[in-house]
C-alpha positions in Angstrom: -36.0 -5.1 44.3 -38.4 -8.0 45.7 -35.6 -10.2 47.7 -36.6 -13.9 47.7 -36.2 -13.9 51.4 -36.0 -10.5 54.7 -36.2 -9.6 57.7 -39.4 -8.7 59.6 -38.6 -6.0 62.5 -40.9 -4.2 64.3 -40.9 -1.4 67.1 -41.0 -4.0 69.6 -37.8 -5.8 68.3 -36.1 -2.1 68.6 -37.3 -1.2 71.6 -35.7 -4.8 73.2 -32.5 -3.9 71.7 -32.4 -0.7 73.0 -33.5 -2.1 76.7 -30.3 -4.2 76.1 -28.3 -1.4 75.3 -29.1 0.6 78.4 -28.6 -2.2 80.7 -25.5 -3.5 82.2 -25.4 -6.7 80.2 -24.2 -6.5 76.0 -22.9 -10.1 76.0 -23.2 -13.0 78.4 -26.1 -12.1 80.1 -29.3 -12.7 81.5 -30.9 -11.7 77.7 -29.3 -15.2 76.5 -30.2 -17.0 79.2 -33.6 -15.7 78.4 -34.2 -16.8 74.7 -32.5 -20.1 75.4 -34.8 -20.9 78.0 -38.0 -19.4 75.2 -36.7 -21.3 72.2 -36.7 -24.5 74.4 -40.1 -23.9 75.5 -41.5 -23.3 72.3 -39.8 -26.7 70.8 -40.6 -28.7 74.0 -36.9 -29.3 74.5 -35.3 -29.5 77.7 -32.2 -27.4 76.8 -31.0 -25.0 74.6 -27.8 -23.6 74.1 -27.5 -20.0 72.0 -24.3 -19.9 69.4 -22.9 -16.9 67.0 -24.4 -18.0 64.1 -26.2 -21.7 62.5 -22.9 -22.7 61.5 -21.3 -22.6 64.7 -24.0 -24.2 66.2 -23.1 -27.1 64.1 -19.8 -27.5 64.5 -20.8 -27.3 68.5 -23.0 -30.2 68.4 -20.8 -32.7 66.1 -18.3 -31.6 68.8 -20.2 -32.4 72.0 -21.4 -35.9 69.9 -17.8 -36.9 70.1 -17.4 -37.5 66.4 -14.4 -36.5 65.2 -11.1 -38.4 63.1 -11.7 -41.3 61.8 -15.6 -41.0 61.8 -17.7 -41.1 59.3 -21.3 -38.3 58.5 -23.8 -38.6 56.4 -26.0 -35.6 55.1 -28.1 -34.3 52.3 -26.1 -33.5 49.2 -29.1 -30.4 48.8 -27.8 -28.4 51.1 -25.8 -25.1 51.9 -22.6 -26.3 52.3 -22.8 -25.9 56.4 -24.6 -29.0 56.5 -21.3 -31.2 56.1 -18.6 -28.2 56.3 -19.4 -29.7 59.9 -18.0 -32.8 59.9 -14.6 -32.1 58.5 -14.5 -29.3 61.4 -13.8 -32.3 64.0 -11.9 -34.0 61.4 -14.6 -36.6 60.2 -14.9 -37.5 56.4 -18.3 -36.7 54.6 -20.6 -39.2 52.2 -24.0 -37.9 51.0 -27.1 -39.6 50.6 -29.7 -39.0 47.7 -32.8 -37.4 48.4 -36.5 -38.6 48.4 -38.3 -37.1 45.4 -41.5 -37.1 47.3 -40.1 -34.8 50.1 -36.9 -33.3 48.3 -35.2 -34.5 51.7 -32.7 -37.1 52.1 -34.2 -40.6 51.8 -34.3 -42.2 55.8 -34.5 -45.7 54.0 -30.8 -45.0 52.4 -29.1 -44.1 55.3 -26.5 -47.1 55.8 -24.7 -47.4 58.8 -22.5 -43.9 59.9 -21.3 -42.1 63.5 -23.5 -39.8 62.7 -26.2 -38.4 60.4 -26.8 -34.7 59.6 -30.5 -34.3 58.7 -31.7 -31.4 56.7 -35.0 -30.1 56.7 -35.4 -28.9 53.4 -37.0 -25.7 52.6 -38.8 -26.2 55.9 -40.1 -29.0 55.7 -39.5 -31.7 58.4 -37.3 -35.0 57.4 -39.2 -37.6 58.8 -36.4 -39.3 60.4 -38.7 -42.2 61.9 -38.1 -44.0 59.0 -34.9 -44.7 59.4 -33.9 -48.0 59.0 -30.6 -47.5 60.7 -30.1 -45.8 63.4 -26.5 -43.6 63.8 -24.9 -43.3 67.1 -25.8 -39.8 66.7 -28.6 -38.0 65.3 -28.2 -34.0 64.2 -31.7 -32.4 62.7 -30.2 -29.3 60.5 -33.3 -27.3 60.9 -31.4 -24.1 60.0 -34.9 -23.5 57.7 -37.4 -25.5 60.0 -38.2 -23.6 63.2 -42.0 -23.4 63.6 -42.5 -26.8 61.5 -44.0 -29.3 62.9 -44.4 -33.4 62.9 -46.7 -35.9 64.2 -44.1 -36.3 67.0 -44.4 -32.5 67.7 -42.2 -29.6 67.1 -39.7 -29.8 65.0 -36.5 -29.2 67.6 -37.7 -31.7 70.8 -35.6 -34.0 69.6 -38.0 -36.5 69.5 -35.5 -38.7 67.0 -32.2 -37.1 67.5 -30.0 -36.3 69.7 -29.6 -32.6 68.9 -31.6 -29.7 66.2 -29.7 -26.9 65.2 -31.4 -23.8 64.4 -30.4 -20.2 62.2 -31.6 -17.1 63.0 -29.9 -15.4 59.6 -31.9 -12.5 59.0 -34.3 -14.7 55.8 -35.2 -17.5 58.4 -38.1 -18.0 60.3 -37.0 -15.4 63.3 -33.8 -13.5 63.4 -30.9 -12.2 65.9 -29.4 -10.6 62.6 -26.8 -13.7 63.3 -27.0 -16.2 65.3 -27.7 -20.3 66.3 -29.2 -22.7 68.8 -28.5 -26.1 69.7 -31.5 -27.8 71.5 -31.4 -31.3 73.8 -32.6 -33.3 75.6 -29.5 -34.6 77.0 -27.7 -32.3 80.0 -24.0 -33.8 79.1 -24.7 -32.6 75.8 -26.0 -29.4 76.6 -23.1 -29.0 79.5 -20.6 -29.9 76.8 -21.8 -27.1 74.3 -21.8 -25.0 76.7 -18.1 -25.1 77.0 -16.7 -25.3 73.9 -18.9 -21.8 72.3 -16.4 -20.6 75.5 -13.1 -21.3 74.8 -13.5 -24.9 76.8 -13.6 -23.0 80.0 -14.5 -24.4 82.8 -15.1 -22.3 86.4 -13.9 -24.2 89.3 -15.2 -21.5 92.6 -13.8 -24.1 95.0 -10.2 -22.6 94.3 -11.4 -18.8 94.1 -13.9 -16.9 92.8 -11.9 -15.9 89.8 -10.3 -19.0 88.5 -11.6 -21.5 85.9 -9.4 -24.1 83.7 -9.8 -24.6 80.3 -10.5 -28.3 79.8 -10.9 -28.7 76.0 -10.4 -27.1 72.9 -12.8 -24.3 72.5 -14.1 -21.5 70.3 -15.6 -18.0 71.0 -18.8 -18.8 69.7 -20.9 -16.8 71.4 -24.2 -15.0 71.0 -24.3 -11.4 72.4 -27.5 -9.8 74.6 -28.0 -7.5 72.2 -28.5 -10.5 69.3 -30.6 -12.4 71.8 -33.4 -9.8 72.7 -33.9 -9.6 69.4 -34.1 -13.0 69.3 -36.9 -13.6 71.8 -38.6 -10.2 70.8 -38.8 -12.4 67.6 -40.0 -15.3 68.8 -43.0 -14.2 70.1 -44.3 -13.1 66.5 -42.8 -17.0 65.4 -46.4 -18.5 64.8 -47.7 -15.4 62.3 -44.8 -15.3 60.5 -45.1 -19.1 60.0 -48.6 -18.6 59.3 -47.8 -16.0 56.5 -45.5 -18.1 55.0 -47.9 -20.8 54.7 -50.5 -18.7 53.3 -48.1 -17.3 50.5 -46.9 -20.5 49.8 -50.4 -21.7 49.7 -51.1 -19.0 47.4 -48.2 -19.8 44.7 -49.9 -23.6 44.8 -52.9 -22.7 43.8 -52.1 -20.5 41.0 -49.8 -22.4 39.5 -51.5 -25.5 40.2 -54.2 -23.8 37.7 -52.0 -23.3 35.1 -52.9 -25.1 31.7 -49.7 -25.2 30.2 -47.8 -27.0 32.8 -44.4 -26.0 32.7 -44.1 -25.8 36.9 -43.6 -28.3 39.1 -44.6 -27.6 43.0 -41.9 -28.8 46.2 -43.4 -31.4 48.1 -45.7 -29.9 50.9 -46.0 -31.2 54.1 -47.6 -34.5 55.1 -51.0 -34.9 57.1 -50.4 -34.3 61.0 -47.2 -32.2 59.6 -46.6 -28.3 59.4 -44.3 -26.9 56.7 -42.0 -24.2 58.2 -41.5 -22.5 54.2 -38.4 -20.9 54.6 -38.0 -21.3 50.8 -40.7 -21.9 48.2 -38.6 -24.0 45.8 -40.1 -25.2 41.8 -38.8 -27.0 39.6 -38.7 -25.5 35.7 -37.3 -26.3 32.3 -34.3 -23.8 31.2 -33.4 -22.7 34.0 -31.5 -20.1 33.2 -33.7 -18.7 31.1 -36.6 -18.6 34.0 -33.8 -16.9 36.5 -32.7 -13.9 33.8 -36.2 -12.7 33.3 -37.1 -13.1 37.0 -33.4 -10.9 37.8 -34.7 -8.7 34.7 -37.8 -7.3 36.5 -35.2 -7.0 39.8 -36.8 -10.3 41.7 -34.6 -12.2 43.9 -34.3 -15.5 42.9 -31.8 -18.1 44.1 -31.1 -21.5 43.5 -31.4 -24.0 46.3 -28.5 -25.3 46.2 -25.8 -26.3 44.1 -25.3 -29.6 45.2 -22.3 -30.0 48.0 -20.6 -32.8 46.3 -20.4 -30.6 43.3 -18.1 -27.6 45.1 -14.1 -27.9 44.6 -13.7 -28.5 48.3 -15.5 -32.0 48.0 -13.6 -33.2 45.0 -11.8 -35.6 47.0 -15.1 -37.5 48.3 -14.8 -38.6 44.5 -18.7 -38.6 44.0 -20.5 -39.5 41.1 -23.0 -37.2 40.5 -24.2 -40.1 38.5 -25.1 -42.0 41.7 -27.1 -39.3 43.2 -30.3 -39.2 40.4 -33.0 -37.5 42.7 -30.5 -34.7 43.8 -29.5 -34.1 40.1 -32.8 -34.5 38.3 -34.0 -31.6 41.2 -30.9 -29.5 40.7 -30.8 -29.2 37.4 -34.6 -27.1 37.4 -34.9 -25.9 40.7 -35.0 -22.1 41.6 -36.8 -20.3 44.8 -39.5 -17.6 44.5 -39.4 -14.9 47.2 -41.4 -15.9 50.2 -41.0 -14.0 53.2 -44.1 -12.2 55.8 -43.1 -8.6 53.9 -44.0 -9.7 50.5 -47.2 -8.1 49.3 -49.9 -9.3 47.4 -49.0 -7.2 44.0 -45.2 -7.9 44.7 -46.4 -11.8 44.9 -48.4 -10.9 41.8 -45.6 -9.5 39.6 -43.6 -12.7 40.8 -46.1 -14.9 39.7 -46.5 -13.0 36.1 -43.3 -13.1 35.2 -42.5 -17.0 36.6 -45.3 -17.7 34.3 -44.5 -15.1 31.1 -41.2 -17.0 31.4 -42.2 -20.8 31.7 -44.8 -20.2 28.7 -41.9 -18.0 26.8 -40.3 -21.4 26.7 -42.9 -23.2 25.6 -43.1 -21.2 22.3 -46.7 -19.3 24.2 -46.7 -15.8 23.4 -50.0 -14.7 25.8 -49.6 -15.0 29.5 -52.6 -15.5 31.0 -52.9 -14.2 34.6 -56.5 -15.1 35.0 -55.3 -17.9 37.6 -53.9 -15.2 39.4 -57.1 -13.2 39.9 -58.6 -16.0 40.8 -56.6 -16.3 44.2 -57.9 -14.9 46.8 
């Protein structure tokens, strides 16, 4: 099986496990502190606070940005379901605005006025939130596929138009803790506030014994464990070749199918000049879709579909959405589908990817031959 998206662990990432393991510490220890403290360096943020998983991460910052009933989000409607599963956590309802067909990411100059907007980076690649034309009272970047991308502005994660980035650490993103989150700031009341609720609300309070703390506010055990975190920052340190891998598969898929005569294909938007693309998805867009996916599946390639979009799931039938009114989001759903990309893929398991997408797309087109000679051509 070629899985459209893996893990990359090494002996070093063991090894750091296993130091955790020996050592006193296997959850709220000096380990987090330590990766929260590395994944704010590496984004130029001033804080960063560690969560269970990406999901968690953003319930905690729509939390600590005060929205909650009787507050309105906006988000991407291409999206994993996270993205506004957020808002209705605190109680808020949920609208969607359509994407940008140059970017695939949701269009800044559509945003109307909302407490707060839930920005996806699609696929990895940044939303450029400076062109908003309104601005929410607060700003959440959903780079649950973007760590490593990069704008003119700098790393994507310094907040440099937001208030807060949330980050995944699933096992197919950009790094992995196997699970886990991150919430980076620039703001201390936000971070402090975080803090808190991925505890339970609690609050210590020294002055009346060493032992006693209050709980303050409604809470969750949210949580990342030492053992999740030294992988983490084991991880990180191999953050910048894994992002270059990515880039140079992707970059790889462009050209060849870029060279194809029959057409058939089209390509995800790449990133803009003074801009790196994270790639935490190679997304295309094809004609029968289903047809595509079955022969990709038939040669046992993971393949996926990126997403189904959220106003379309049950739990969002009461947002009473046209899909109508969303023509960018539908026009890309109804072809898209992601190719494996991931720093394990080989060059011949790339290859038979790239043979089959291409034996498929021209099995549409009535083309018996496949002609791989686009493929050779790629160095």
């Amino acid at each position: 099986m070629i899985p459209y998206g893996r893990q990359s662990i090494d002996e070093d990432d063991i090894a750091a496990v296993v130091q955790v393991l020996r050592s006193d510490w296997l959850t709220q220890g000096p380990a987090v502190a330590n990766f929260e403290a590395g994944i704010a360096e590496r984004v130029d943020a001033k804080y960063a606070v560690s969560f269970a998983n990406g999901t968690a991460a953003l319930h905690a910052a729509m939390a600590a940005g005060g929205i909650g009933p009787k507050h309105h989000v906006l988000t991407s409607p291409l999206s994993f379901v996270a993205s506004a599963n957020c808002a209705r956590y605190v109680g808020a309802s949920v609208g969607f605005v359509d994407i940008d067909p140059s970017t695939w990411n949701l269009d800044p100059r559509a945003v109307t006025q909302c407490d707060a907007l839930v920005a996806v980076h699609y696929a990895g690649l940044p939303c450029e939130l400076e062109g908003l034309k309104v601005r929410p009272r607060v700003i959440i970047e959903d780079a649950c596929h973007a760590l490593g991308a990069r704008t003119a502005a700098g790393p994507v994660g310094n907040c440099a138009y937001s208030d807060m980035t949330v980050f995944s650490f699933h096992p197919v993103k950009s790094i992995t803790c196997g699970e886990g989150g991150v919430v980076t700031t620039n703001s201390l009341e936000l971070a402090e506030s975080m803090r808190r609720f991925r505890s339970h609300g609690t609050v210590a309070k020294p002055q009346y014994g060493g032992w006693y703390y209050e709980v303050e506010t409604l809470g969750f055990n949210y949580r990342l464990t030492d053992l999740q975190a030294a992988l983490g920052l084991s991880q990180l340190d191999k953050l910048a070749t894994f992002v270059a891998m990515r880039n140079a598969l992707a970059d790889r898929y462009r050209r060849v199918f870029r060279d194809l005569s029959n057409g058939g294909i089209v390509l995800p938007p790449a990133a803009a000049p003074g801009s790196k693309h994270a790639y935490h998805l190679f997304p295309i867009l094809v004609s029968q879709r289903r047809n595509v996916y079955d022969a990709l599946r038939a040669r046992d390639i993971g393949t996926q579909v990126h997403y189904v979009p959220i106003y379309r799931h049950p739990l969002y039938a009461d947002s009473f959405v046209n899909p109508l009114d969303f023509p960018f989001t539908e026009h890309v759903y109804s072809g898209i589908l992601s190719l494996p990309l991931h720093p394990t893929l080989t060059r011949g398991e790339q290859d038979i990817v790239i043979e089959t997408v291409i034996e498929a797309v021209q099995s549409n087109s009535n083309r018996a031959e496949v002609d791989t000679s686009a493929i050779n051509n790629a160095a």
